[in-house]
C-alpha angles and dihedrals in degrees: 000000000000107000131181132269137230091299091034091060100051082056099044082056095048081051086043092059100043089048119098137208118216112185124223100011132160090009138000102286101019115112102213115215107217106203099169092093082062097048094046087059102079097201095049089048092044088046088048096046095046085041093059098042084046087062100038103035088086092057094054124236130189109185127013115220106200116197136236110313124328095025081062084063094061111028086064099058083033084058097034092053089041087046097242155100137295134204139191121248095193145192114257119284087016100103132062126240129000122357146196104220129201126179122213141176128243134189096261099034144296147331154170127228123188132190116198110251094239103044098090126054117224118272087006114146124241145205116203115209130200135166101217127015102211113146097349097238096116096044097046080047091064103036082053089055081039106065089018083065082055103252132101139252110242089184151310122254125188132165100221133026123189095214091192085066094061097213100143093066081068093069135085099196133062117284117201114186138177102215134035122207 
């Protein structure tokens, strides 16, 4: 696991302090992480967007997927400020044309997440975005459509990872992530 340094942790503790527990949603059980109040506060996005190309710019990417939905909030300005392009991992029937499907578990069920066919040139590298790593069905989903469309993951970034649910032990590429929980 890839954590933050000196100036990353000082960031991961300004994140830390705009992001916002709900308890039983959406579902009875779950805690919720609400990272909206994070992405309203424009220095802490910018910082967390510069944070995560600064790590994964070594590693070369050439495309970022975010994933359905608030992955999609932080994998645009993650493309724009690496000077590159974004695409949609969606939810099923959400997408037009023809489309790559994985199924994956959650903690509070199950789900379907599709990739369109064409969106991804072969042997492109990719950099997966989430907001949250809980039981790593939805990241190993989208690492699967990933290399199913013919291209490579360069690497996963989430903001938050909720280490008791173990979902990182699902998942076959690096995960870099702000917060542990």
């Amino acid at each position: 696991m890839k954590r933050p340094g000196a100036a990353g942790q000082d960031l991961a503790q300004r994140v830390s302090g705009l992001i916002r527990d709900v308890p039983d949603f959406p579902r009875p059980g779950i805690l919720f992480k609400d990272i909206m109040p994070m992405l309203a506060d424009g220095p802490t996005l910018a910082a967390v967007v510069d944070h995560i190309v600064s790590v994964h710019r070594p590693a070369g990417f050439d495309i970022v997927a975010g994933i359905e939905a608030r992955g999609f909030l932080l994998a645009a300005p993650i493309a724009y400020a690496a000077g590159c392009g974004v695409v949609a991992i969606r939810k099923a029937g959400k997408l037009p044309g023809r489309c790559l499907a994985a199924s994956y578990d959650l903690e509070y069920g199950q789900g379907v997440l599709e990739l369109q066919r064409a969106a991804l040139p072969a042997g492109c590298r990719v950099l997966v975005v989430d907001d949250v790593l809980a039981t790593g069905g939805t990241l190993a989903a989208a690492g699967a459509l990933t290399e199913s469309a013919g291209a490579v993951v360069a690497g996963m970034a989430v903001l938050v990872e909720l280490s008791a649910l173990a979902g990182r032990e699902r998942l076959s590429s690096e995960v870099t992530t702000l917060l542990v929980g």
